[in-house]
C-alpha positions in Angstrom: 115.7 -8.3 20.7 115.8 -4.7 22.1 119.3 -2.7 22.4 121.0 -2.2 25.3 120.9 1.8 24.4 117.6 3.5 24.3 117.9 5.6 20.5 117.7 9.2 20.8 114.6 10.8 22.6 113.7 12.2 19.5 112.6 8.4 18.3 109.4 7.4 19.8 108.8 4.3 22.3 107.3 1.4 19.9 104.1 1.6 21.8 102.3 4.4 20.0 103.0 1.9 16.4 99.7 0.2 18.2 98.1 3.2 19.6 95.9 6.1 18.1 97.9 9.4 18.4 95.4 10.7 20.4 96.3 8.1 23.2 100.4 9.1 22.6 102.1 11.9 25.1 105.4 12.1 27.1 107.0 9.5 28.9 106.9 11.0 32.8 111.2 9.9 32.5 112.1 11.1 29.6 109.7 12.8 27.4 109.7 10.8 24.6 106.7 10.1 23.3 104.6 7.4 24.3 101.1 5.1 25.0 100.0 7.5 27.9 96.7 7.4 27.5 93.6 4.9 28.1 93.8 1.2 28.5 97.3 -0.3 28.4 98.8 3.4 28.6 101.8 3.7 30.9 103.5 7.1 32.3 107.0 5.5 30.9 108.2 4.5 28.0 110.0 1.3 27.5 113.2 2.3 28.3 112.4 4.1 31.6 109.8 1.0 32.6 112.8 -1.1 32.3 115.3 1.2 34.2 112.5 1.2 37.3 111.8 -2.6 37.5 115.9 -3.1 37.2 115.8 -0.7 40.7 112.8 -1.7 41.9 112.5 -5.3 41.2 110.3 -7.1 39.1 107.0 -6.3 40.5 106.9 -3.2 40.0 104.0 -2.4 37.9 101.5 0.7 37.0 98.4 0.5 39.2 95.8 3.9 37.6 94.4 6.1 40.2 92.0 7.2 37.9 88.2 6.2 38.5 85.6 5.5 36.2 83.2 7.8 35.4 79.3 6.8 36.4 
């Protein structure tokens, strides 16, 4: 069960528990650190991902406009 109040920024998003810190960075929100980077990387943390799907629905979701390299 997850808190109703984000902690302070200062407290990073769970995500980077399960990531290298090569693949952590700022959330585009808030800055506090998180999984930016390669597979299952997200520009938001948990807290801001959840503020966006409660305004934007449920569907919202992170599509990469990256391409892979040939």
């Amino acid at each position: 069960m997850t808190s109703a109040f984000p902690p302070p920024i200062s407290e990073p998003d769970p995500s980077t528990f399960t990531c290298s810190s090569s693949m952590v960075g700022p959330c585009s929100g808030c800055q506090r650190s998180t999984h930016k980077y390669s597979s299952g990387g997200l520009p938001l943390c948990h807290w801001c991902m959840t503020t966006a799907r409660e305004n934007w629905g449920a569907g919202v979701r992170f599509t990469s406009t990256r391409t892979q390299a040939s």
